[in-house]
C-alpha positions as CSV (number, residue, x, y, z in Angstrom):
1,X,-109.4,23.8,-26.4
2,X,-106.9,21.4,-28.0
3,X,-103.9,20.5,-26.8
4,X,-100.8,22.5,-27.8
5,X,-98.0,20.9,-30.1
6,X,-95.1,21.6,-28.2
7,X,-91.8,22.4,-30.8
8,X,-88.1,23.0,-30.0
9,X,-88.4,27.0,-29.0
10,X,-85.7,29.1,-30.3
11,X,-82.7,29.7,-27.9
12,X,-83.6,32.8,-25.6
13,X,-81.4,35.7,-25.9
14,X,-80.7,34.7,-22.3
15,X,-79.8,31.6,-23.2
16,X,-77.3,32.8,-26.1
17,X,-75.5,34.9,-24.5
18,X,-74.2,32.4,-21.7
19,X,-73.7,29.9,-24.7
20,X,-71.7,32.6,-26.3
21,X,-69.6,33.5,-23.2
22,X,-69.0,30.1,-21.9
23,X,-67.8,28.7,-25.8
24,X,-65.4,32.5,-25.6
25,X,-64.3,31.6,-22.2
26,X,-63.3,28.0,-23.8
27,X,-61.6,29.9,-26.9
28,X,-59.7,32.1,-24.9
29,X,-58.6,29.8,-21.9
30,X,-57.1,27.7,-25.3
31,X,-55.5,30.6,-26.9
32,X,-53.7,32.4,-23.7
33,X,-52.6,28.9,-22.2
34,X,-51.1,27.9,-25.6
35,X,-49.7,31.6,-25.5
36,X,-48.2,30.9,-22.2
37,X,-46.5,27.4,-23.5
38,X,-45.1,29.3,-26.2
39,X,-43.9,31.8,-24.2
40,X,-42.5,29.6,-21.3
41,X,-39.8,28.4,-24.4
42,X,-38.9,31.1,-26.5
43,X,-37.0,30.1,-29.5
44,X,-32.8,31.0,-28.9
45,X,-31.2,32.7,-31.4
46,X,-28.2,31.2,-32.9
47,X,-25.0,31.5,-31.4
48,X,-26.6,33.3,-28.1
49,X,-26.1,31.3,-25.2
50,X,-28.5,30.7,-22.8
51,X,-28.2,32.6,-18.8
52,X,-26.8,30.7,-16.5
53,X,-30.1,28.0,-14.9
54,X,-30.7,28.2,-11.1
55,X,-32.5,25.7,-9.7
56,X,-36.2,25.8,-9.4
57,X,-36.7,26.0,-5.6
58,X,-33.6,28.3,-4.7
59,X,-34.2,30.2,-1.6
60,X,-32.6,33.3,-2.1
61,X,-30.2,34.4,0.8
62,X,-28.5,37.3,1.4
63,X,-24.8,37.1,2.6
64,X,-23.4,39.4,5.3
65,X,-20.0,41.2,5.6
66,X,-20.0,40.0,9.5
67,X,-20.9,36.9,11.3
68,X,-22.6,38.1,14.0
69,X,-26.4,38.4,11.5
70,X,-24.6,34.9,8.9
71,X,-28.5,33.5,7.5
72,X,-28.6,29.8,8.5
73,X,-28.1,27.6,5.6
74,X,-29.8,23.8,5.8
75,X,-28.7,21.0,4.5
76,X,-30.1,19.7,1.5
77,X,-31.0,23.0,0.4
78,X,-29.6,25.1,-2.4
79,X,-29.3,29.3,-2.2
80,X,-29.3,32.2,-4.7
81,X,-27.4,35.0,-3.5
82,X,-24.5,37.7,-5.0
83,X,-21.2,38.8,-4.3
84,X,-19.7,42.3,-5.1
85,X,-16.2,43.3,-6.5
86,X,-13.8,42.5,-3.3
87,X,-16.8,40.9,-1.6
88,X,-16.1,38.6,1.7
89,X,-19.7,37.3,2.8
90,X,-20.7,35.1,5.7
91,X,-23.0,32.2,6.1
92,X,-24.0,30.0,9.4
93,X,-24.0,26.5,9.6
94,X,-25.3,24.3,12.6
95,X,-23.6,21.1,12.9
96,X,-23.6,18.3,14.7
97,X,-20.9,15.9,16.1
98,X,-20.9,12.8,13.4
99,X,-22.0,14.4,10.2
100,X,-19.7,15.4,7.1
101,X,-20.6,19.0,5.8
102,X,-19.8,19.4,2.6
103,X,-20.8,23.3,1.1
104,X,-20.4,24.8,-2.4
105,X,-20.8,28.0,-4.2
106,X,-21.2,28.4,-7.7
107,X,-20.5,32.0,-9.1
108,X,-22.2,33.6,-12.3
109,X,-20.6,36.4,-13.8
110,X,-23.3,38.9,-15.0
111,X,-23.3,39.4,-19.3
112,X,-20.4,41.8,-20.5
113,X,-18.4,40.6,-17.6
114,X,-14.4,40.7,-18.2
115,X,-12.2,38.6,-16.2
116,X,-8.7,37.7,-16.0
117,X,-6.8,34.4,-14.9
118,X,-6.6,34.8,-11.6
119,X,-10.1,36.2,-11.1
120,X,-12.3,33.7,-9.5
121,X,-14.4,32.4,-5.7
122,X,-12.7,31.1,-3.0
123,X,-15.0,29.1,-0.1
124,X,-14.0,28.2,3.5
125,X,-15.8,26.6,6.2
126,X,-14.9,28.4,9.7
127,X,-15.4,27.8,13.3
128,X,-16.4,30.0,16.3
129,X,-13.0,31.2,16.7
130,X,-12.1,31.6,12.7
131,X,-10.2,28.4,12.5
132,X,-10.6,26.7,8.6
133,X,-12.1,23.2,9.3
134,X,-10.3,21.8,6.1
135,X,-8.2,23.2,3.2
136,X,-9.6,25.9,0.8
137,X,-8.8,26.1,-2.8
138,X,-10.1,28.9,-4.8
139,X,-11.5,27.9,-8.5
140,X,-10.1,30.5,-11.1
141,X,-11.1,31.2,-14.9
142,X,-7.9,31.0,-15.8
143,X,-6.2,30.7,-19.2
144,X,-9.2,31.0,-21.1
145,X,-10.0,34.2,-19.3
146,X,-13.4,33.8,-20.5
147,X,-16.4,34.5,-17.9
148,X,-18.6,31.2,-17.0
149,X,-20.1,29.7,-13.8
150,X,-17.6,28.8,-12.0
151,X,-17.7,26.8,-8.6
152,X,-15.7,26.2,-5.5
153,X,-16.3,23.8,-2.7
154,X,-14.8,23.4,1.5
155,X,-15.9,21.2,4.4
156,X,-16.4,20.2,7.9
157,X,-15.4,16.3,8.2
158,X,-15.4,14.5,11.6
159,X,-12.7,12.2,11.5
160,X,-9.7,10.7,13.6
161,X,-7.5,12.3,10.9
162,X,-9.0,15.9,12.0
163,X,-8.3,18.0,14.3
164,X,-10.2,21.0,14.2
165,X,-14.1,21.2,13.4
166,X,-14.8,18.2,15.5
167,X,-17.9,19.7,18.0
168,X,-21.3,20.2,17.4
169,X,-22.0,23.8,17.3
170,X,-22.3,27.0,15.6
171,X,-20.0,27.2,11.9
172,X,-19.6,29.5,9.0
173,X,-19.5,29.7,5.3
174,X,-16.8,32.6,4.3
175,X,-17.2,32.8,0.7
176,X,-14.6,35.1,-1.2
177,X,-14.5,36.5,-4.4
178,X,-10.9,36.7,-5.6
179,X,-9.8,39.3,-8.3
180,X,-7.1,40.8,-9.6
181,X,-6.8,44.8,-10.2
182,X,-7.8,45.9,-13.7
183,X,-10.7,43.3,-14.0
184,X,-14.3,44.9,-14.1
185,X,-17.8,43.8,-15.0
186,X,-21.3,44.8,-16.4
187,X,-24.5,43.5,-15.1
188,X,-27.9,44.6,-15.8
189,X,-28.7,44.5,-11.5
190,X,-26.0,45.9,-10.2
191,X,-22.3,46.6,-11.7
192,X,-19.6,44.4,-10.9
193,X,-22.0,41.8,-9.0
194,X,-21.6,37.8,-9.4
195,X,-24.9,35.8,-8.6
196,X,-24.0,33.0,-6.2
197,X,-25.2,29.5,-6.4
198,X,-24.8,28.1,-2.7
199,X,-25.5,24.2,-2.4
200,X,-25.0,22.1,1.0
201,X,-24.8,18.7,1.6
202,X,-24.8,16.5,4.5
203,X,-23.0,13.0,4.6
204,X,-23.6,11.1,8.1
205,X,-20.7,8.9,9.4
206,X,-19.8,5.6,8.8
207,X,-21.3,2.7,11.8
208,X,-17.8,1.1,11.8
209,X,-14.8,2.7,11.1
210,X,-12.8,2.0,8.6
211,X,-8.9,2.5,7.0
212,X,-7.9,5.9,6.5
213,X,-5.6,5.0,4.2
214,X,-6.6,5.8,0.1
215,X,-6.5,3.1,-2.3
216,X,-3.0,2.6,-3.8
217,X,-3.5,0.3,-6.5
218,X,-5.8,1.5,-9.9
219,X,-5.7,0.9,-13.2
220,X,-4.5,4.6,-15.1
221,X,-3.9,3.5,-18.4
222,X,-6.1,5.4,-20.4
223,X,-8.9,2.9,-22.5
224,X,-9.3,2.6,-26.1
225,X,-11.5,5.4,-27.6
226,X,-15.4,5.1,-28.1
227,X,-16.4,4.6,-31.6
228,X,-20.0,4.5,-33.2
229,X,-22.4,7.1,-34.0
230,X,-23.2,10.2,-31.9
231,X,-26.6,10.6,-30.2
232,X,-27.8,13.7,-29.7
233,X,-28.4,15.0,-26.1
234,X,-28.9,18.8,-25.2
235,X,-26.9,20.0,-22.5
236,X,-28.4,22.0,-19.5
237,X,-27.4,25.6,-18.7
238,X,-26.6,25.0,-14.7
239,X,-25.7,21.7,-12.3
240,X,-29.9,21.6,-12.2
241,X,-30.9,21.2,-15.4
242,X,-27.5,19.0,-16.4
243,X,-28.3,16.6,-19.1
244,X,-28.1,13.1,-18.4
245,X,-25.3,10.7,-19.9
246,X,-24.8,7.3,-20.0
247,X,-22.1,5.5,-21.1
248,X,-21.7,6.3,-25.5
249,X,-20.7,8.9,-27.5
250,X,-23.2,12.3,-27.9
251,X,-22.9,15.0,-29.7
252,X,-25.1,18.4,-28.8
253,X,-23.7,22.4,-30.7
254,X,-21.8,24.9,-28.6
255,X,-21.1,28.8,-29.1
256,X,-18.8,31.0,-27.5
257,X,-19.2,31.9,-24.2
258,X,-21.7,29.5,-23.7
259,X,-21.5,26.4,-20.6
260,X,-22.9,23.4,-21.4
261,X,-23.5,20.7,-18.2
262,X,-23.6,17.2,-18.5
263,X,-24.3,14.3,-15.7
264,X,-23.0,10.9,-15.3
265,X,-24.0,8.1,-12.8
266,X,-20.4,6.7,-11.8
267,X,-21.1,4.2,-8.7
268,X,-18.8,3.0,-5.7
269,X,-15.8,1.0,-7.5
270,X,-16.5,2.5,-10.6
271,X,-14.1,4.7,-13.1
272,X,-15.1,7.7,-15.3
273,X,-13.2,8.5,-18.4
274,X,-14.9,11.7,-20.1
275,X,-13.4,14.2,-23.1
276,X,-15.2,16.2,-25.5
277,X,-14.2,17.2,-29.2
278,X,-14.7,20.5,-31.0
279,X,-15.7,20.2,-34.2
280,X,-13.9,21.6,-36.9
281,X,-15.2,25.7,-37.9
282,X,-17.0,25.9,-41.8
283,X,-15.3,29.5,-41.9
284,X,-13.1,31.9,-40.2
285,X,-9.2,31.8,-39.4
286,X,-6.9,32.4,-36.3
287,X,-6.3,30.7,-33.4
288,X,-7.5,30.9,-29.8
289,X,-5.1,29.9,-27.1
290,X,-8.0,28.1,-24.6
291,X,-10.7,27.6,-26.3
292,X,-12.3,24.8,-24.7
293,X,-12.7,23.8,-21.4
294,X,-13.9,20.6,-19.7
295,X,-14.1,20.9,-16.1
296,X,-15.6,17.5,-13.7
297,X,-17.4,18.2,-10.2
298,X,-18.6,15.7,-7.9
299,X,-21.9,14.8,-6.5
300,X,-21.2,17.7,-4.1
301,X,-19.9,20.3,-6.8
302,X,-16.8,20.0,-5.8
303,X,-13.8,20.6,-8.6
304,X,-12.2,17.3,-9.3
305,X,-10.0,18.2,-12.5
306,X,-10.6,20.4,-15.6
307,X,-8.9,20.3,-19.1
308,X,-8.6,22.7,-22.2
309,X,-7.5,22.8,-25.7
310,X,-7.2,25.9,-28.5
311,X,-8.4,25.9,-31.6
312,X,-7.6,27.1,-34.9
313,X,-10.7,26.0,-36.6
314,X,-9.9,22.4,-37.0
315,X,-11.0,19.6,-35.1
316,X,-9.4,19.9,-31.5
317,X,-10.1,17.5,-28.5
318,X,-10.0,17.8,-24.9
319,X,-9.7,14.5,-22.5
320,X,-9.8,14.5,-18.8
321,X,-6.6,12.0,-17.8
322,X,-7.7,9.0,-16.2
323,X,-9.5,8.9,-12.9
324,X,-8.8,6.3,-9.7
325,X,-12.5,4.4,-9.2
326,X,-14.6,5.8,-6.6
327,X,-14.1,4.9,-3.0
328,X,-14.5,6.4,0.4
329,X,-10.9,5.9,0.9
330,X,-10.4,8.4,-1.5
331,X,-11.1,11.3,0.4
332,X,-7.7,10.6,2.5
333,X,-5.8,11.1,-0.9
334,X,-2.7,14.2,-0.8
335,X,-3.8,15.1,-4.5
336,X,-7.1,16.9,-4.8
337,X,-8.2,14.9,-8.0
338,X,-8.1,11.3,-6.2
339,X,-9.6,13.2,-2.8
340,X,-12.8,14.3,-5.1
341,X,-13.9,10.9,-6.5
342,X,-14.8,9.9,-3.3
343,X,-18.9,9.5,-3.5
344,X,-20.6,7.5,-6.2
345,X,-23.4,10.1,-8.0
346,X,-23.8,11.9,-10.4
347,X,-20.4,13.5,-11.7
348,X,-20.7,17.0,-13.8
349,X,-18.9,17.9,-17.0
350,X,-19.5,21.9,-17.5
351,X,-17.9,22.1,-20.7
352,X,-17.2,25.8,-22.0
353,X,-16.4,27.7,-25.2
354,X,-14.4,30.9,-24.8
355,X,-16.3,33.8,-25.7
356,X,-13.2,35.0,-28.0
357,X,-13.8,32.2,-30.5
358,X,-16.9,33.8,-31.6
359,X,-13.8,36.9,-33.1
360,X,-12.5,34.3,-35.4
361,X,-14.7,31.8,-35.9
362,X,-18.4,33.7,-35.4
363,X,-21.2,33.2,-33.1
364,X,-21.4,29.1,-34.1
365,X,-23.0,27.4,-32.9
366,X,-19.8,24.9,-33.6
367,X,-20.3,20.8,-32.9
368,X,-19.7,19.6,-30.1
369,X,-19.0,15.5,-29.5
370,X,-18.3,13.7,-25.8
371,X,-17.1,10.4,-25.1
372,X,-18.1,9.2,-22.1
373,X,-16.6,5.4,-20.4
374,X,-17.4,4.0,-16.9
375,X,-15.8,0.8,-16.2
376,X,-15.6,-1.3,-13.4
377,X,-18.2,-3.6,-11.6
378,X,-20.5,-1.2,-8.6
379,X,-19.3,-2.1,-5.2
380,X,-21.6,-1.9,-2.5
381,X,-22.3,1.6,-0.5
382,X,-20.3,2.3,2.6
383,X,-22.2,1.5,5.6
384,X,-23.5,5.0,6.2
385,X,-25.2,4.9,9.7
386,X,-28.1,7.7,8.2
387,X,-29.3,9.1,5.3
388,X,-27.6,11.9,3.6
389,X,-29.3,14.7,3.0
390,X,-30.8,15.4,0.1
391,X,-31.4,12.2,-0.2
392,X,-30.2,9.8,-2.7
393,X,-27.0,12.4,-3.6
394,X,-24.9,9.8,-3.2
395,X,-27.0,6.9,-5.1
396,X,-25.6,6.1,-8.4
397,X,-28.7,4.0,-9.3
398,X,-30.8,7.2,-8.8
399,X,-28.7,8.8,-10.8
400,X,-28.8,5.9,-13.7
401,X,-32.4,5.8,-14.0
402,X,-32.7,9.6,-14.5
403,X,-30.3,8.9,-17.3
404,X,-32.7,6.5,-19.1
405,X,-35.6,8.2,-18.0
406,X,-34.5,12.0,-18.7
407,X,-32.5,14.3,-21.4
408,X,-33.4,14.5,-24.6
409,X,-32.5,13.2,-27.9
410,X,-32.8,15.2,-30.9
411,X,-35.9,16.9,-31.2
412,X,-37.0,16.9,-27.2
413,X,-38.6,18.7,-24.8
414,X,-35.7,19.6,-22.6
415,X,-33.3,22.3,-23.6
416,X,-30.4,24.1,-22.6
417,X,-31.9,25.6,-19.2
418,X,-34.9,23.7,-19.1
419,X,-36.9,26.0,-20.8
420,X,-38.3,22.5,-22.3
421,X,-39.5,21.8,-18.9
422,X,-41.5,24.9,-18.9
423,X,-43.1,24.2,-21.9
424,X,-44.5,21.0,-21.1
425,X,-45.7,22.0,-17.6
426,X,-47.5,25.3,-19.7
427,X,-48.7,22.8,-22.1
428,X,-50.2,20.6,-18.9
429,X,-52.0,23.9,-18.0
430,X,-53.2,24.5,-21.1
431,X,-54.9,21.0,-21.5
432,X,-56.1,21.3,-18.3
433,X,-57.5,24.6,-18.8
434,X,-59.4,24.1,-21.6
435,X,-60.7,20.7,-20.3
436,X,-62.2,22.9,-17.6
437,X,-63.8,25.7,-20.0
438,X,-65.5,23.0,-22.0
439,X,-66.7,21.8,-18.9
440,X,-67.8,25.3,-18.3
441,X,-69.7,24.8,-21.3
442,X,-71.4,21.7,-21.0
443,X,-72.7,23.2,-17.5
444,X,-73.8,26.1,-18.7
445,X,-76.3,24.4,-21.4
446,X,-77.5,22.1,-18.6
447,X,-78.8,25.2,-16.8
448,X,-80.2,26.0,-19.8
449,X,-82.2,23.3,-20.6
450,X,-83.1,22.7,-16.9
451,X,-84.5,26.5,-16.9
452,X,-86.4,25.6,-19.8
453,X,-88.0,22.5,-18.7
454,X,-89.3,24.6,-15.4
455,X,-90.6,27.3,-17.6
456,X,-92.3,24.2,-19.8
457,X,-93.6,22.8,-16.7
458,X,-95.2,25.7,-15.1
459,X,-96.8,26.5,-18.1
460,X,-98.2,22.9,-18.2
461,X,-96.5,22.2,-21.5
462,X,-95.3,18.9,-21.9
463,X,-91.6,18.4,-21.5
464,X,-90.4,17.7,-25.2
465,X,-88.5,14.2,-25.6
466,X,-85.2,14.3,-25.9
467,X,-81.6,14.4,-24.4
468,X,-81.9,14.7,-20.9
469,X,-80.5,18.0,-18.8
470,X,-78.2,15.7,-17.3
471,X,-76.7,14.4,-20.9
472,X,-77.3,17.4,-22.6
473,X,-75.7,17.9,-26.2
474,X,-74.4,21.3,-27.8
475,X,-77.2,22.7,-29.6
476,X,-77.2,23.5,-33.3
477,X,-78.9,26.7,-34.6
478,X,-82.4,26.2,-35.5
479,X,-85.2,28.3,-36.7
480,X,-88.2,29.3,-34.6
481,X,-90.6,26.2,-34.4
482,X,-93.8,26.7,-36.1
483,X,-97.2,26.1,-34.7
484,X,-100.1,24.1,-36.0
């Protein structure tokens, strides 16, 4: 008998189907990735601001009306939790002997909330026996009596100018929600709730000692204005997705009722001069009493100083009055402004447009333009004997590179709640999802052929020349190999 000729054999029905379910798998791994990307960052509609943007690893917490169950807060950490109408809830701290504790709380009105001036939180750090280990102030809407995230501040220092909330031991966070009657709210959870930001921050002593005095001397002549064009930068919808700013002028859009957060990297010795400009309205007519607000918060979130303007539909500005530089000194300050610049960081501008503009003016979104100045040469750091915790907080360089490095011009990835941020990462995951079903693939036609060459062996045909099972290549569709 002659020897067979050996042809290519047409692909078993075997063999198409896995072909055809490994390419689908490829196909749809491509499609519901790229789904999820667009998903991750739907388009906003214009004029609708954004919800408020938590932090990606919050640990929600649950406040209690009594101290005796207060959940244990860590430092370094930051918390998602709510507050009722009236609501008074409890926290626990455990502190040591040397280190500053420095806790925050950041409350969200739900949407359709209506407050009024006074409305607001209130934040106290407490003892064992209910003592207040420093001076509470509670952060209010006020005249723009338009809801926003809002955020108060209180602390434990160890100090020779304390005298109360100097032992290691057991503390508490008492945060407050302050409200006047006739005030009410809407949320789609639970009527009347706020969500709660909580942040906490630990600042370890000093290894010598120094004055306790605050600087005297500064320069608070205000500098000439920044001219030049207006880059483009995006704010952020929450103190963790604040946009980055350096030292220029921006511009980004606003619409009412929406909170835009910006960061800047202000080191030790160094001065922050900030404003932002609304831009004037293509249509509409009336005035609005506040209609833009700038507030500043330190490293910590605490409340340095806030500013507002109205607006009639022409170009109105709102400037922050000048600042002393930073210094640890600061913190012995009477005045709550120079007591708040007292860590180099990153400093916060939340700027916010009161929802009633959008009755005059529409839903925008109107321009918005910020000038931002730091002068002054860095000093060195304080001689911290530890780290604070998180680490870095108080590390302006940090802070710096993440201005070069991060935001977004026009155009970007990030957005307003860093719904950018999500994109890319689905994006990632799609790439490397489909990497992996082309892999799939590619295995799948190697256990082809390799089943192929077995049967060819066993039958004691020759093994046909060729790519080799280990470099195999995507088959094209052939015809049925004809024998001689």
């Amino acid at each position: 008998m002659g020897r067979r000729t050996v042809g290519r054999r047409a692909p078993s029905r075997y063999g198409r189907a896995l072909g055809a379910l490994a390419l689908g798998a490829a196909l749809c791994a491509t499609s519901v990735l790229a789904g999820r990307a667009s998903a991750a960052s739907p388009p906003a509609e214009s004029g609708a601001p954004k919800p408020y943007a938590y932090a990606e690893d919050d640990t929600t917490v649950e406040g209690t009306a009594s101290t005796t169950n207060a959940a244990l807060l860590e430092p370094g950490r930051t918390y998602r939790s709510s507050i009722g109408e009236g609501g008074k809830l409890y926290y626990r701290l455990a502190l040591d002997a040397t280190s500053n504790a420095y806790v925050s709380a950041t409350a969200v009105p739900g949407p359709g909330a209506t407050v009024s001036y006074a409305d607001g939180v209130k934040v106290s750090v407490q003892d064992d026996n209910s003592r207040r280990c420093s001076s509470s102030a509670a952060a209010h809407f006020g005249a723009s009596e338009s809801p926003r995230p809002l955020a108060a501040w209180a602390s434990r220092e160890i100090g020779p100018t304390k005298y109360s909330c100097q032992t290691a031991g057991t503390y508490y966070v008492v945060v407050e929600r302050v409200e006047t009657s006739g005030s009410s709210a809407s949320s789609s959870r639970s009527p009347g709730d706020w969500d709660l930001e909580l942040g906490y921050v630990s600042e370890p002593a000093l290894r010598t000692a120094g004055s306790t005095k605050a600087p005297e001397a500064w320069n608070s002549a205000s500098p000439g204005p920044l001219q030049g064009d207006a880059r483009t930068r995006a704010g952020g919808a929450g103190f963790a997705t604040a946009a980055p700013l350096g030292e220029g002028v921006w511009k980004d859009g606003i619409s009412p009722g929406q909170t835009l957060f910006y960061k800047v990297p202000v080191d030790w010795g160094q001065q922050l001069y900030a404003g932002a400009e609304l831009g004037s309205s293509t249509g509409g007519d009336g005035f609005v009493g506040t209609a833009l607000v700038v507030s500043l918060y330190n490293p910590v979130r605490g409340f340095v100083d806030d500013v507002g303007c109205g607006y009639d539909g022409g170009q109105r500005a709102a400037v922050l009055d000048p600042l002393p530089p930073v210094a640890y000194g600061n913190r012995y300050a009477l005045d709550d402004r120079t007591s708040g610049v007292r860590f180099a960081g990153s400093y916060y501008l939340a700027v916010h447009l009161a929802a009633q503009v959008a009755d005059k003016f529409g839903d925008g979104p109107l321009g918005l333009t910020l000038r931002v100045r730091v002068e002054g040469a860095a000093h060195a750091a304080p001689g911290y004997a530890g780290r604070a915790d998180p680490r870095g907080v108080f590390d302006a360089e940090d802070a710096a590179a993440d201005e070069v490095s991060g935001g977004t011009e026009a155009g970007g990835a990030a957005d307003s709640g860093g719904a950018g941020d999500a994109q890319m990462k689905a994006v990632a995951a799609g790439g490397l999802g489909t990497g992996t079903a082309l892999l799939l693939v590619l295995a799948v036609w190697t256990a082809v052929a390799r089943r192929r060459a077995r049967g060819w062996t066993a039958a004691g045909d020759a093994v046909p020349p060729g790519p080799s099972a280990a470099h195999p290549v995507l088959p094209r569709d052939h015809e049925a190999p004809r024998g001689r």
